[in-house]
N, C-alpha and C positions, 0 to 999 in steps of 0.2 A: 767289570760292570761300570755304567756308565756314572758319573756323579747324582746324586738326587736334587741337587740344587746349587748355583753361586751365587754372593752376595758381593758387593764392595760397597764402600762408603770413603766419604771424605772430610772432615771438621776442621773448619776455622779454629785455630788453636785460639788466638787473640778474642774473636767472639765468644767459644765456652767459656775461657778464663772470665768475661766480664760478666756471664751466666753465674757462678760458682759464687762470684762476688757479692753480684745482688741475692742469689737463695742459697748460701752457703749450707744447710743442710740438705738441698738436694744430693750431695755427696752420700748422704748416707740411704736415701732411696735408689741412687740411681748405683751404687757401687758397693762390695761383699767387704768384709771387715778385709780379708785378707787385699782385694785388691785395692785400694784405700794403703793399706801401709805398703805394699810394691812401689806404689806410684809416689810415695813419701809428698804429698800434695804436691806433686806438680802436675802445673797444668797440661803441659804435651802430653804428658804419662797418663792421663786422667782421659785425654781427649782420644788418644788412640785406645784405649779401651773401649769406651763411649761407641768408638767409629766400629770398634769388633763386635760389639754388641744388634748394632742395627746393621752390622754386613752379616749375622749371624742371623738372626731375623729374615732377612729377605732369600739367603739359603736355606730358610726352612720353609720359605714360600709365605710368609705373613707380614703384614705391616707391624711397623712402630705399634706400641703400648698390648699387643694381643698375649705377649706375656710380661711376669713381672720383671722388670730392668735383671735384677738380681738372681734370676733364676740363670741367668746366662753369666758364667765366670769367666775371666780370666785370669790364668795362673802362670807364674814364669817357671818353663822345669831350671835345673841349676845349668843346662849350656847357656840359658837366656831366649829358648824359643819360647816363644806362646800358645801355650792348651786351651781350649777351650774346653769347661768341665759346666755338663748343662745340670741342673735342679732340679726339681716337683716340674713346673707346667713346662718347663723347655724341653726337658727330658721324655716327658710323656708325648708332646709334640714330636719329636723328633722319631720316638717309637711309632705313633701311628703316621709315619711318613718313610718308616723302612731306613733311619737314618741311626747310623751303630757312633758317626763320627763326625765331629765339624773340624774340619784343618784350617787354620787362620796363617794369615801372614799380618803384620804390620809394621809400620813406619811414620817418623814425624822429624818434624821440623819445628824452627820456633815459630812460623807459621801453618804448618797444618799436620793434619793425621791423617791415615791413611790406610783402611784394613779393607783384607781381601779375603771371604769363609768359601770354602766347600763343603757342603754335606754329602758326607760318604754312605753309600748304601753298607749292608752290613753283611757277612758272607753266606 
């Protein structure tokens, strides 16, 4: 079957750092307890989540804010790849979209981040 959706995204790492700076608790709207201590406040770590989050969104076919930040996770398994484990409205989204699975890739730099989602249909 054919994929249901893909997304990529790209973040100024240098610009969300200076985001984080001025509304330092956006961290905790925009990011899960657990993905927060992964990233041990760094900012690439933070921005390439950020970046999986709206490559994850546009794989599910919807713009920025139509779900909550946090309803969308990222979690590191122990090789070091990245899952994406969806929530309440991601989840349900992705159910009424025939979507069993989002594959991420990402990468950064100390200048940018860089994620890449697939929404997988389901079998």
């Amino acid at each position: 079957m054919a994929a249901r959706g893909v997304g990529v995204d790209v973040v100024d790492v240098a610009r969300f750092a200076l985001a984080l700076e001025r509304r330092p608790r956006i961290v905790e709207r925009l990011f899960t307890e657990g993905e927060r201590r992964d990233a041990k406040g760094r900012a690439e770590r933070l921005a390439a989540r950020f970046a999986a989050k709206e490559a994850v969104m546009k794989s599910l076919g919807v713009g920025l804010g139509s779900v909550p930040w946090r309803s969308i996770e990222v979690v590191k398994e122990r090789s070091g790849q990245p899952r994406v484990v969806l929530h309440e409205a991601a989840a349900e989204l992705a159910a009424r979209r025939g979507v069993a699975e989002v594959l991420i890739s990402l990468t950064h730099s100390d200048l940018s981040a860089i994620a890449f989602a697939v929404a997988e249909p389901g079998v």
